[in-house]
TIMI-2910 file (N, C-alpha, C, CB; in pm, 1 decimal, decimal comma, always signed):
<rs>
+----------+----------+----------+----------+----------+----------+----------+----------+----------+----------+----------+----------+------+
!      n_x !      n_y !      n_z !     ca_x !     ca_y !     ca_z !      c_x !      c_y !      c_z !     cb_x !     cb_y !     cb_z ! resn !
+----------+----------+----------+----------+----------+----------+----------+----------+----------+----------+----------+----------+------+
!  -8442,8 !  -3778,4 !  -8465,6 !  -8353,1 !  -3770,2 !  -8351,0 !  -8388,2 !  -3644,4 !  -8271,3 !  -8202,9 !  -3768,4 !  -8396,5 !  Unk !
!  -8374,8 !  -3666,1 !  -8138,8 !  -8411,9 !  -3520,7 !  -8081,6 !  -8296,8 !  -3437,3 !  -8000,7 !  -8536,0 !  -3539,0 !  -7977,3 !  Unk !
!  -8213,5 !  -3470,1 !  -8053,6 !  -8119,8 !  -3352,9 !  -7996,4 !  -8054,2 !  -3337,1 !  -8130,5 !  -8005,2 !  -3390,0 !  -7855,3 !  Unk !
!  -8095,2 !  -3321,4 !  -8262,2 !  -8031,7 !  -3308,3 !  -8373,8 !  -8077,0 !  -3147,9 !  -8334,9 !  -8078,5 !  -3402,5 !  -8521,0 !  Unk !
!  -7990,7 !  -3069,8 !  -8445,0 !  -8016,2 !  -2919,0 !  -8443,9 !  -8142,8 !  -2864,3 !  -8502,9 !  -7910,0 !  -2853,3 !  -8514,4 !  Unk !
!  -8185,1 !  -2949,8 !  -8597,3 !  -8301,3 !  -2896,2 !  -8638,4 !  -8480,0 !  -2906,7 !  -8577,7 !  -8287,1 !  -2944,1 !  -8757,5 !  Unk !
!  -8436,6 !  -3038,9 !  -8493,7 !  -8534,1 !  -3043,0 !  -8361,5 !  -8570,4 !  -2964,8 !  -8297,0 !  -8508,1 !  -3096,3 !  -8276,0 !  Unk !
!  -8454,1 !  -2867,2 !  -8248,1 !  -8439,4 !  -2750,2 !  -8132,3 !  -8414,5 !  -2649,5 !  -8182,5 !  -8342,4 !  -2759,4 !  -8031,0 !  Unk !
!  -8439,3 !  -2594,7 !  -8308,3 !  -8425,6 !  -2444,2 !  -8344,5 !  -8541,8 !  -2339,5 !  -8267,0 !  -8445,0 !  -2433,7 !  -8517,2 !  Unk !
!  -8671,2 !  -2425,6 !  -8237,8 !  -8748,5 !  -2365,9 !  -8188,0 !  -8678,9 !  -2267,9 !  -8047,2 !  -8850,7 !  -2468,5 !  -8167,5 !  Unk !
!  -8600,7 !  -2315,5 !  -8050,8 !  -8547,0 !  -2275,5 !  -7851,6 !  -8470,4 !  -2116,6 !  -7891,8 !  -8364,1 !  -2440,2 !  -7748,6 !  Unk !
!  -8444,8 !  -2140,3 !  -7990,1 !  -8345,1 !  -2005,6 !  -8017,6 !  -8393,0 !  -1900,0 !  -8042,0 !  -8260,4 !  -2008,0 !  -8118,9 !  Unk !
!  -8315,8 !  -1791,9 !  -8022,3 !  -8377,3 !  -1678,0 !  -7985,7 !  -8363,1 !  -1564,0 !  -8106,2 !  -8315,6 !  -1634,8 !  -7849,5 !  Unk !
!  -8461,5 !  -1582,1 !  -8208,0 !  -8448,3 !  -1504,4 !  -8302,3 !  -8463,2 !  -1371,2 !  -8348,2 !  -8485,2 !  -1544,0 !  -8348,1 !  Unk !
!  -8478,6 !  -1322,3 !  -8250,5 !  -8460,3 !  -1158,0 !  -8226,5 !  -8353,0 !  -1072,3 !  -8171,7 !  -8548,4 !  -1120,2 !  -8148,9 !  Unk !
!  -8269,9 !   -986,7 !  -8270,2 !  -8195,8 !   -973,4 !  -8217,2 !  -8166,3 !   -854,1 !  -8116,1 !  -8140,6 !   -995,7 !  -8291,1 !  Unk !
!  -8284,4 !   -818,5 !  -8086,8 !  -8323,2 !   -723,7 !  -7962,0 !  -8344,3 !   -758,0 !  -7848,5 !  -8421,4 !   -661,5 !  -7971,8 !  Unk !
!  -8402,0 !   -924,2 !  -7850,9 !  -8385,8 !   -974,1 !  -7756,6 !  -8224,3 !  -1042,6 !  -7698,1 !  -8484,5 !  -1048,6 !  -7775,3 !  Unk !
!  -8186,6 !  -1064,4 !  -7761,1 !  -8039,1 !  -1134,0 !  -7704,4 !  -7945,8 !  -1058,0 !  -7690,0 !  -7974,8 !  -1233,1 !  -7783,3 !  Unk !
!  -8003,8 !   -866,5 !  -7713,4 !  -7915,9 !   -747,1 !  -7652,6 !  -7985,7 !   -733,5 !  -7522,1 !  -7914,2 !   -595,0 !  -7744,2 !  Unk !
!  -8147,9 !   -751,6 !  -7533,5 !  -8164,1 !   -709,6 !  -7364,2 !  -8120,4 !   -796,8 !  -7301,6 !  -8298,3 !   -687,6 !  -7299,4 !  Unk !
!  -8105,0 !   -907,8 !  -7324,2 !  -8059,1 !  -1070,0 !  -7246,9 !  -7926,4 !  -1025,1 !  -7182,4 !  -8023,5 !  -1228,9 !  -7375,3 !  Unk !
!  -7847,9 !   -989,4 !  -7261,5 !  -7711,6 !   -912,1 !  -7270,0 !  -7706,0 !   -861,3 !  -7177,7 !  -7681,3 !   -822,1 !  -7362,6 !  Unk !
!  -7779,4 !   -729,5 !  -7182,8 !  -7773,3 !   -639,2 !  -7083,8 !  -7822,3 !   -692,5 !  -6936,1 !  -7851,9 !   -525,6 !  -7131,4 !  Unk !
!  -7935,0 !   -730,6 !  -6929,8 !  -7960,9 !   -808,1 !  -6812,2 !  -7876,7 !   -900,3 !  -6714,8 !  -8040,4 !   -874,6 !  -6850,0 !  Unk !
!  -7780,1 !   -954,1 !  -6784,3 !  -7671,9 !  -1049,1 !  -6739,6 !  -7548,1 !   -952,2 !  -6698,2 !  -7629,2 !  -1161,5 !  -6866,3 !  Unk !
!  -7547,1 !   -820,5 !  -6772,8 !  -7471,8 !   -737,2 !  -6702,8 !  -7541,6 !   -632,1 !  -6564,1 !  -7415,9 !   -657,5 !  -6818,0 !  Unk !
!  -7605,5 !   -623,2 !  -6597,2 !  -7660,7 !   -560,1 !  -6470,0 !  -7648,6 !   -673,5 !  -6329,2 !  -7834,5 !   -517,2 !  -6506,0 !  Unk !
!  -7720,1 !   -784,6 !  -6360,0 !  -7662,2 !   -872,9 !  -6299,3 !  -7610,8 !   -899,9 !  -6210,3 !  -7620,9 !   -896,6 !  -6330,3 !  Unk !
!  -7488,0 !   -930,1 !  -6275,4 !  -7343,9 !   -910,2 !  -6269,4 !  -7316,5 !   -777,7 !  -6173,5 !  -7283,2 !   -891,1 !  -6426,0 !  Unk !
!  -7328,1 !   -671,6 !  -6212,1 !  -7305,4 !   -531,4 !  -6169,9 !  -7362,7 !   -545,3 !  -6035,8 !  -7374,5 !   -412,6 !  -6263,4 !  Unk !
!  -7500,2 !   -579,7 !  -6037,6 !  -7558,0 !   -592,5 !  -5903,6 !  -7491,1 !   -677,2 !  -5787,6 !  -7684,6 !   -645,4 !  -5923,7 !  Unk !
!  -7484,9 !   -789,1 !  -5850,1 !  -7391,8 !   -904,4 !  -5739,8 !  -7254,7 !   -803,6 !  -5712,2 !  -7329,8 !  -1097,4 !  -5838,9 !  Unk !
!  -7168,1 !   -759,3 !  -5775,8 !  -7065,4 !   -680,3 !  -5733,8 !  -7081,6 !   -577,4 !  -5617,5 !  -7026,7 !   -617,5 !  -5841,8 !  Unk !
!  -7194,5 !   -505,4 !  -5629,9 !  -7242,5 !   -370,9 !  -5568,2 !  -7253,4 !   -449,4 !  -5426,8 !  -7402,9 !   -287,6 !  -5640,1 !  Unk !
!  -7347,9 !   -534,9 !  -5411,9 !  -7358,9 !   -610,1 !  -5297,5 !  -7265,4 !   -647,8 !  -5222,9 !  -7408,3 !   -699,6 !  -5316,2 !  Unk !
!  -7176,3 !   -682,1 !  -5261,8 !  -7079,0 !   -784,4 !  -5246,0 !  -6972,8 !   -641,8 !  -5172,0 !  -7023,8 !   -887,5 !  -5421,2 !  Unk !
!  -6916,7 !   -570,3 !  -5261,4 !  -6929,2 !   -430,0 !  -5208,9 !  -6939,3 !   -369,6 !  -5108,0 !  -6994,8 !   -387,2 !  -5237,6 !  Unk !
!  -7060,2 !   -326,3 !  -5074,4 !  -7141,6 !   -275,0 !  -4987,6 !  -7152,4 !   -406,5 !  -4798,6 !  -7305,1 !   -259,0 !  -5106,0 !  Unk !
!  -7159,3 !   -506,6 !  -4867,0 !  -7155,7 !   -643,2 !  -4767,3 !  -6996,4 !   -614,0 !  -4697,8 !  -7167,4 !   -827,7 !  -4875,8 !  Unk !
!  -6900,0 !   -604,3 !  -4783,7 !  -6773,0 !   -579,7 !  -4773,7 !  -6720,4 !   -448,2 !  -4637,0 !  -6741,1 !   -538,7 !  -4931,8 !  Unk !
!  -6804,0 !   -397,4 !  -4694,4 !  -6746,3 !   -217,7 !  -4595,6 !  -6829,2 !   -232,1 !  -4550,8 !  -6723,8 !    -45,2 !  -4645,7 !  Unk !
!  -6975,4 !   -241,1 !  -4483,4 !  -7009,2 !   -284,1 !  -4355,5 !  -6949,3 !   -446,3 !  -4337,7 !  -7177,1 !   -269,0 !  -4339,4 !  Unk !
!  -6912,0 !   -526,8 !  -4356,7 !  -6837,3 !   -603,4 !  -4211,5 !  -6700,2 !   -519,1 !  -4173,0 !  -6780,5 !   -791,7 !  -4247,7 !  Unk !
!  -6642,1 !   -478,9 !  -4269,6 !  -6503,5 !   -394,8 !  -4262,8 !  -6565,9 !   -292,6 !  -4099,4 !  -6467,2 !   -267,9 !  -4460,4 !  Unk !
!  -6620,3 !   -197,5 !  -4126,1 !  -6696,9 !   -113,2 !  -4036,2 !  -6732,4 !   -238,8 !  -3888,3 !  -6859,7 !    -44,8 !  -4138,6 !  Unk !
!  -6756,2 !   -316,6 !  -3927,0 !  -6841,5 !   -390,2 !  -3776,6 !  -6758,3 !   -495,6 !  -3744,1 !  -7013,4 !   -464,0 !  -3796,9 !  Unk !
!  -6641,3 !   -522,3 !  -3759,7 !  -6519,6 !   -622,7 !  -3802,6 !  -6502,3 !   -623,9 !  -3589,8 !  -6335,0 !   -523,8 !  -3951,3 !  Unk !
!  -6521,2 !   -522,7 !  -3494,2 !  -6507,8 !   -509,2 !  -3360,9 !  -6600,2 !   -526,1 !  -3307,0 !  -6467,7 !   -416,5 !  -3320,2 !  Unk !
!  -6794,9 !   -558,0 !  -3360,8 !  -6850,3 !   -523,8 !  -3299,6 !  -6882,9 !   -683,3 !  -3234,4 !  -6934,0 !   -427,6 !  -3358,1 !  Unk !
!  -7006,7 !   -716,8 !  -3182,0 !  -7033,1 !   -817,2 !  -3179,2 !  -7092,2 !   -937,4 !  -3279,9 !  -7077,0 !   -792,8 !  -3107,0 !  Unk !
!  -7092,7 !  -1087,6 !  -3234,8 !  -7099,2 !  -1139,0 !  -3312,7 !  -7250,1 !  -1088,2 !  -3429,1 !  -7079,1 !  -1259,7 !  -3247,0 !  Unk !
!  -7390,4 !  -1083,6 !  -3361,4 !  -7491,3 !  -1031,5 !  -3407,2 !  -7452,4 !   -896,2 !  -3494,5 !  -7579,3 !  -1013,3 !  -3294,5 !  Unk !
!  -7435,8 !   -830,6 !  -3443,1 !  -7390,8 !   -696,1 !  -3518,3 !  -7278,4 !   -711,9 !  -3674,5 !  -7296,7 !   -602,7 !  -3384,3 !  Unk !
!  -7202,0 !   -825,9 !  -3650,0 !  -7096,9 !   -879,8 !  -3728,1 !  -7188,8 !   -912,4 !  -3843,9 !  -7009,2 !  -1005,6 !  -3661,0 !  Unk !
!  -7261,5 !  -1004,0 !  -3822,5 !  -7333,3 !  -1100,2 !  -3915,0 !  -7492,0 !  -1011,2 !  -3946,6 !  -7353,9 !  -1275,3 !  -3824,4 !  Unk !
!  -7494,3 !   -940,3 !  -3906,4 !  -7609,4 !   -806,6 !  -3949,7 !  -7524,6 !   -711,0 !  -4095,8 !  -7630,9 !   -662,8 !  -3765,0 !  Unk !
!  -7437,3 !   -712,6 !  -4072,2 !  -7327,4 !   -644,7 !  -4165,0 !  -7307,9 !   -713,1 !  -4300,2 !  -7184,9 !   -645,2 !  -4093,0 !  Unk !
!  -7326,9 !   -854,1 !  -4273,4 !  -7278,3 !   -908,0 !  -4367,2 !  -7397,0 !  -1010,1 !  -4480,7 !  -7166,3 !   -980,6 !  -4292,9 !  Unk !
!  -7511,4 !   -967,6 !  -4407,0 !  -7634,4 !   -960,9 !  -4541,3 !  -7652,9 !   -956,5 !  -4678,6 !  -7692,4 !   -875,7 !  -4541,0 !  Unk !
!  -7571,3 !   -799,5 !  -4713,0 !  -7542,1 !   -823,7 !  -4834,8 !  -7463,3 !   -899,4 !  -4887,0 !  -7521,9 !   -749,6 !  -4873,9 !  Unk !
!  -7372,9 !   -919,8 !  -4848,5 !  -7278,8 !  -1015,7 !  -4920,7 !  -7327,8 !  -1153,4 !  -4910,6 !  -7135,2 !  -1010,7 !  -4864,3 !  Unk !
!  -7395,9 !  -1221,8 !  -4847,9 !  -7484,4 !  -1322,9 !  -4847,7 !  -7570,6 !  -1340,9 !  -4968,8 !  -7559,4 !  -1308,1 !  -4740,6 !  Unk !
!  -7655,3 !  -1184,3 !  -5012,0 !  -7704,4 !  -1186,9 !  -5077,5 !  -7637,1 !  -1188,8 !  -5247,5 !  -7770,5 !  -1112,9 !  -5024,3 !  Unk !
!  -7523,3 !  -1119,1 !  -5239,0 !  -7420,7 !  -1096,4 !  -5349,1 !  -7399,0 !  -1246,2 !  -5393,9 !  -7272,0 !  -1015,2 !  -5295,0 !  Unk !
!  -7342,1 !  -1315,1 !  -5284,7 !  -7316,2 !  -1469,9 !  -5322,4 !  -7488,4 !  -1552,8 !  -5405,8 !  -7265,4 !  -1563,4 !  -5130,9 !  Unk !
!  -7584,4 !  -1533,1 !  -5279,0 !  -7677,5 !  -1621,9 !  -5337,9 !  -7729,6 !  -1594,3 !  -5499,7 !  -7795,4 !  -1617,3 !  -5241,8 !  Unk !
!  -7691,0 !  -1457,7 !  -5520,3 !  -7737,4 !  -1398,0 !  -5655,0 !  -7655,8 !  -1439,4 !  -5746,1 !  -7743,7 !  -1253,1 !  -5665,0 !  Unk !
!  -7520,5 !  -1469,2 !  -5661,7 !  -7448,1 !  -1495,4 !  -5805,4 !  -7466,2 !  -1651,7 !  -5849,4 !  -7273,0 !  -1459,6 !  -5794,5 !  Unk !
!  -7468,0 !  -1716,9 !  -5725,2 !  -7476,1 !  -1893,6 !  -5778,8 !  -7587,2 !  -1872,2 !  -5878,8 !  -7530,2 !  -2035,6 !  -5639,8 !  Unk !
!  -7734,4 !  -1797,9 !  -5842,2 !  -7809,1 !  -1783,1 !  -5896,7 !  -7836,3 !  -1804,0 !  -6054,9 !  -7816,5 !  -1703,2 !  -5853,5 !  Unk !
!  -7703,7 !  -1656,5 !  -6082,4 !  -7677,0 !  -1655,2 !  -6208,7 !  -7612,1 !  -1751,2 !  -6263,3 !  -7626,0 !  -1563,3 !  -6235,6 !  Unk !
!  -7513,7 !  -1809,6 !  -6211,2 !  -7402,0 !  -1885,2 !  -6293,0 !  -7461,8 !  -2026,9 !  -6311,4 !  -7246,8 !  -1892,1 !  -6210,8 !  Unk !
!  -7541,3 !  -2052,1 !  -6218,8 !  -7605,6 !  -2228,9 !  -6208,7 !  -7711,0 !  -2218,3 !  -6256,9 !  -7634,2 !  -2310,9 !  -6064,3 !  Unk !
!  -7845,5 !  -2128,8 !  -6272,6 !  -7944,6 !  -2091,7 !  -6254,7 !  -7921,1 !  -2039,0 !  -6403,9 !  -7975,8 !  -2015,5 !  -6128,3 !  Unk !
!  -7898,8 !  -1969,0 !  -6480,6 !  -7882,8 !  -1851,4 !  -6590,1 !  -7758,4 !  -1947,4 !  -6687,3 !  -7813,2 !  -1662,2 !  -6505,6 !  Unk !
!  -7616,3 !  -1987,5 !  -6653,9 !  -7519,0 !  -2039,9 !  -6747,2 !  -7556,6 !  -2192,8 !  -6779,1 !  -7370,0 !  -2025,5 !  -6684,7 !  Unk !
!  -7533,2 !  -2256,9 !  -6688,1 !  -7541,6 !  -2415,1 !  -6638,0 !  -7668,8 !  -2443,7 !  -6708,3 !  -7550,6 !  -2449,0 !  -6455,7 !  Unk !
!  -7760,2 !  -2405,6 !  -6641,4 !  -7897,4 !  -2461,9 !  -6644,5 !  -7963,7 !  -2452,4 !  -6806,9 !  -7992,9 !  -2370,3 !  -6529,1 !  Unk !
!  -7978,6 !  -2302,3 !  -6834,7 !  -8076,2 !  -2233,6 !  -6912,9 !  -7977,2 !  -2217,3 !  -7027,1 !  -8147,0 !  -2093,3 !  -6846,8 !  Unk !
!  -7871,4 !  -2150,2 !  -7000,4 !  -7798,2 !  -2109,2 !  -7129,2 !  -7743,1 !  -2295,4 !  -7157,4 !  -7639,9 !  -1955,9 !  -7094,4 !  Unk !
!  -7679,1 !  -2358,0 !  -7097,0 !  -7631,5 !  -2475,5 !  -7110,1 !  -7700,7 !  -2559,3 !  -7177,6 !  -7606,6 !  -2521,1 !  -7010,4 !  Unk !
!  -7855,2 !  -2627,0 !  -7107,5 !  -7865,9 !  -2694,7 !  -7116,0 !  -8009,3 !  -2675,3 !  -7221,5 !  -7837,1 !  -2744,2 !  -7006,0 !  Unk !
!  -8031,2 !  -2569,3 !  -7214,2 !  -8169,5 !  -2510,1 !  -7288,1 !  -8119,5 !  -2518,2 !  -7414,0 !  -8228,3 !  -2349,1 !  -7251,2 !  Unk !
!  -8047,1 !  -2401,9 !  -7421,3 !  -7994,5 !  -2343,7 !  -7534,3 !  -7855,9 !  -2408,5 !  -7583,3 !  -7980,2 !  -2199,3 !  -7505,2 !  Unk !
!  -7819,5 !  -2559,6 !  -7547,4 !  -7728,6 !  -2643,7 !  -7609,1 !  -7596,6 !  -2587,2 !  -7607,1 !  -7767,7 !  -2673,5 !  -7739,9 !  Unk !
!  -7525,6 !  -2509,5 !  -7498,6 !  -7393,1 !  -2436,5 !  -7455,6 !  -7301,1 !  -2535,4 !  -7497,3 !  -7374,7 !  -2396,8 !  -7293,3 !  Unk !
!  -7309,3 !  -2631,5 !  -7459,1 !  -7230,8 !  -2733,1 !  -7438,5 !  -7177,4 !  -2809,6 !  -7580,5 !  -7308,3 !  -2820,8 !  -7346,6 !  Unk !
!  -7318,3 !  -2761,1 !  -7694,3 !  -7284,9 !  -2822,3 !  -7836,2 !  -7199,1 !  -2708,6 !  -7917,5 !  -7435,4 !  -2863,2 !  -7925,6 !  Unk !
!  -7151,7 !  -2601,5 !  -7819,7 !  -7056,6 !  -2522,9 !  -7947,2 !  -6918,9 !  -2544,8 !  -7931,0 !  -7068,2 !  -2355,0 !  -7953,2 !  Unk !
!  -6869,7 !  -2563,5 !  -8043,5 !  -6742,5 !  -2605,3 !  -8087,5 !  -6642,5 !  -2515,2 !  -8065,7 !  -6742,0 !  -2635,9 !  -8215,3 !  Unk !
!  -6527,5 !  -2540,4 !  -8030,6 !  -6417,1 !  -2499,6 !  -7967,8 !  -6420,8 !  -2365,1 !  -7883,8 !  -6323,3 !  -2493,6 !  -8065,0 !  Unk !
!  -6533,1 !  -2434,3 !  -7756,6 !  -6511,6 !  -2296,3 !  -7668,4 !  -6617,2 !  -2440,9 !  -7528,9 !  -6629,0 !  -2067,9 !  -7760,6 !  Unk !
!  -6521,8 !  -2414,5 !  -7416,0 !  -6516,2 !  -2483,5 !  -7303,7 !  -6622,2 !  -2401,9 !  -7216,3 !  -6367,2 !  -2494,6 !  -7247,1 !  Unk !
!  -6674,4 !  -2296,8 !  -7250,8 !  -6775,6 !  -2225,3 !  -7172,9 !  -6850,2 !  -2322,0 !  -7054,7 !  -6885,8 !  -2168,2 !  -7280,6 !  Unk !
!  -6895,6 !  -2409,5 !  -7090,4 !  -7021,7 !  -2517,8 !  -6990,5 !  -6904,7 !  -2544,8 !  -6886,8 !  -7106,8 !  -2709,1 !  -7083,4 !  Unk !
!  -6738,7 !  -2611,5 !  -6892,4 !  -6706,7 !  -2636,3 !  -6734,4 !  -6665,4 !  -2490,3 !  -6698,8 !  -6571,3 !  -2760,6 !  -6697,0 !  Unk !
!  -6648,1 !  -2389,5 !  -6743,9 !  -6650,2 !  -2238,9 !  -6683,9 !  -6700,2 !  -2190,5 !  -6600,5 !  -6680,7 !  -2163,1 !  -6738,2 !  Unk !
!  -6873,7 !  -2200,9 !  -6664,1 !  -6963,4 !  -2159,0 !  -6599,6 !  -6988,7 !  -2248,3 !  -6488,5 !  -7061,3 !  -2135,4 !  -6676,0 !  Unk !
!  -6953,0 !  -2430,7 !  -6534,0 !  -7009,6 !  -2528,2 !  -6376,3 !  -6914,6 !  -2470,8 !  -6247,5 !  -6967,0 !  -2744,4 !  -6391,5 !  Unk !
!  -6770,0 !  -2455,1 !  -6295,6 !  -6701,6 !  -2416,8 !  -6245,6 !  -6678,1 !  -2267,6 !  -6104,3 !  -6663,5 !  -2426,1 !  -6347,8 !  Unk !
!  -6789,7 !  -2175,2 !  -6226,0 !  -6784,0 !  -2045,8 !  -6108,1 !  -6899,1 !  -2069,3 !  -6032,6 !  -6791,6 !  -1877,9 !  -6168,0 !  Unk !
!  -7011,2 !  -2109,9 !  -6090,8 !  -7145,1 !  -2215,4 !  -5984,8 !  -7079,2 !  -2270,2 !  -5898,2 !  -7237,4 !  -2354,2 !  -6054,8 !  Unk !
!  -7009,7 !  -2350,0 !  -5909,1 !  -6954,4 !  -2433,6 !  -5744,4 !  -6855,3 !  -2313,2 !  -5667,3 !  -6823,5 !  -2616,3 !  -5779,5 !  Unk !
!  -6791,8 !  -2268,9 !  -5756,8 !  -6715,9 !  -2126,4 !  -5620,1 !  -6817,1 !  -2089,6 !  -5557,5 !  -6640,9 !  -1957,1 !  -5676,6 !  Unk !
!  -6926,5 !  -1981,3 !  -5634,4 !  -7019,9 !  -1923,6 !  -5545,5 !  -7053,8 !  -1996,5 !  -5467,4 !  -7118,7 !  -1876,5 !  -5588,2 !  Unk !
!  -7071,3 !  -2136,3 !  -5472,2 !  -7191,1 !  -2190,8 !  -5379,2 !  -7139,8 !  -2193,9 !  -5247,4 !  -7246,7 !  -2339,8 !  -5416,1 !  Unk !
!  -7000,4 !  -2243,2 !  -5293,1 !  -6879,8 !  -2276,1 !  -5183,9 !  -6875,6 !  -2162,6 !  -5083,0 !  -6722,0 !  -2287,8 !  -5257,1 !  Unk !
!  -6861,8 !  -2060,2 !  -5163,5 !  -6872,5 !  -1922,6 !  -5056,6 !  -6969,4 !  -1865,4 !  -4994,1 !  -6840,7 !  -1818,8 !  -5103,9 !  Unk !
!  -7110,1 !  -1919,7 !  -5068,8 !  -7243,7 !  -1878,8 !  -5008,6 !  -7233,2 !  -2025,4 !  -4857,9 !  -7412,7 !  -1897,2 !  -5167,5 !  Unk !
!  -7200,3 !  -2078,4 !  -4888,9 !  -7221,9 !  -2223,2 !  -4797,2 !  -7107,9 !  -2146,6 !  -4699,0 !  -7172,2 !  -2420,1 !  -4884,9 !  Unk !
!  -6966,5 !  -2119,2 !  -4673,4 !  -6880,0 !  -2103,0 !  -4595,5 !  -6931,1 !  -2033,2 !  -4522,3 !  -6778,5 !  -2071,6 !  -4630,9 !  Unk !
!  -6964,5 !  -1877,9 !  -4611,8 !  -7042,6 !  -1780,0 !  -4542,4 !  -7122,2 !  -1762,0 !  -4427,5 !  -7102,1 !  -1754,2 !  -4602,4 !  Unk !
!  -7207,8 !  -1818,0 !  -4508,5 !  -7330,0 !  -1855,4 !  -4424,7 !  -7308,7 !  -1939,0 !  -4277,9 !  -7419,7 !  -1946,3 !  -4520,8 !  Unk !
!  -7237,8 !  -2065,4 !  -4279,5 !  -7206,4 !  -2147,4 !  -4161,8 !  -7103,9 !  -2084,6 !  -4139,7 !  -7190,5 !  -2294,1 !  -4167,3 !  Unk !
!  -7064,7 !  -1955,7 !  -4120,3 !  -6973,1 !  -1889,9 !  -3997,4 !  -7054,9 !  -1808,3 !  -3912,6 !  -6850,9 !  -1792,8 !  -4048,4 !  Unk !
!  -7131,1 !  -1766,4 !  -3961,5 !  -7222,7 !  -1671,9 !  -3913,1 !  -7307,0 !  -1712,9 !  -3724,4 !  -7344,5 !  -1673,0 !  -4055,9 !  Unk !
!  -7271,3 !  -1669,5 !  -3707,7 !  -7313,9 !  -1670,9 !  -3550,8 !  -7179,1 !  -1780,7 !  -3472,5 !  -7510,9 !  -1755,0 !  -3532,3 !  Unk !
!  -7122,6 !  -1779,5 !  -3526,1 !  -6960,4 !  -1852,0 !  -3455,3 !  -6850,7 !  -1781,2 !  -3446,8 !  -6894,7 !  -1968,8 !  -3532,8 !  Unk !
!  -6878,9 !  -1648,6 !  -3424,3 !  -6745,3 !  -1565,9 !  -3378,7 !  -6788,9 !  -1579,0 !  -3233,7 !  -6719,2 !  -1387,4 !  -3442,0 !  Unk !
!  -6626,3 !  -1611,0 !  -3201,0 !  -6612,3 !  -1585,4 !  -3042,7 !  -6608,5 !  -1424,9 !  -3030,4 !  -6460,1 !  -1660,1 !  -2972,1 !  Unk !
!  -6659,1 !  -1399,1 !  -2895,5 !  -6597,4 !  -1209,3 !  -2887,9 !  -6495,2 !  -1188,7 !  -2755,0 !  -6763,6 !  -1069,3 !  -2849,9 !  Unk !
+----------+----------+----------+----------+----------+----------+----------+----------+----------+----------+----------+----------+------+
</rs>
């Protein structure tokens, strides 16, 4: 059978130095998408009067904050941790609609985002 557990042990990650840097990486991440998001934040705050161009010059990072995060959550939870690494086969923990779950926010907000951008009236 090939989705029995002993099929796919190969996938797992048997070092446990590696699944601290993994760790850490997913927090930095994380940290990074925040910083952006952040920073995207207080320049539009700052350019919230200026014009529309100037508006949407401001708001780059946070564009980028969003695309990084779908990134992670669809790209990194969904995909790789999910579907690689069998998320979905551990027992009593709902993690897989969590993670599908914050994947479709981000996207939602990278998509809103994005199609406002050059549609402020001034």
């Amino acid at each position: 059978d090939l989705c029995s557990g002993a099929s796919l042990q190969w996938r797992s990650i048997r070092h446990p130095w590696l699944h601290h840097l993994m760790y850490v990486c997913i927090i930095a991440w994380e940290l990074g998408c925040g910083l952006l998001a952040a920073v995207g934040f207080w320049r539009m705050l700052q350019a919230r009067r200026s014009d529309a161009a100037g508006f949407d010059k401001a708001s780059v990072p946070t564009t980028y904050a969003y695309g990084a995060a779908t990134a992670l959550w669809f790209g990194g939870f969904v995909t790789i941790a999910g579907e690689w690494f069998l998320m979905w086969r551990r027992e009593g923990s709902d993690t897989q609609a969590t993670t599908l779950l914050l994947s479709i926010v981000f996207l939602m907000l990278l998509v809103f985002h994005t199609s406002n951008m050059g549609n402020r009236s001034d």
